[in-house]
C-alpha angles and dihedrals in degrees: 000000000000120000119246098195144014089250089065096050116111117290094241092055096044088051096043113037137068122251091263097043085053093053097041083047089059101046081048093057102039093052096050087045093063097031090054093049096140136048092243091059096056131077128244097001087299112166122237098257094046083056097055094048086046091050089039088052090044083048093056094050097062096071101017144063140179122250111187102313086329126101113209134181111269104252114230108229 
């Protein structure tokens, strides 16, 4: 089900990412909740709530890392 706000996600993302990377972990999951719809359209049998946690994370990635136990915007270079 997708998240309204920031305050529904997930505990551990709430805990563990920056405000951005929330929000950018939201519109991620949102999206990939209504674009996997059906079974056909997932990997490996997923449901459609493990693929969009696993597009909202991928998401994430892109312009984040972890450094330690922190997580910190990628730096362009």
């Amino acid at each position: 089900m997708p998240y309204k706000t920031l305050e529904a996600l997930p505990k551990q993302v709430r805990n563990t990412l920056p405000k951005h990377a929330q929000e950018i972990y939201q519109a991620a999951y949102n999206n990939a909740w209504e674009h996997y719809e059906t079974p056909d359209m997932r990997a490996h049998d997923a449901t459609r709530e493990e693929t969009a946690h696993r597009v909202a994370w991928a998401a994430v990635k892109e312009q984040y890392e972890k450094k330690k136990d922190t997580w910190v915007e990628k730096k362009n270079t």
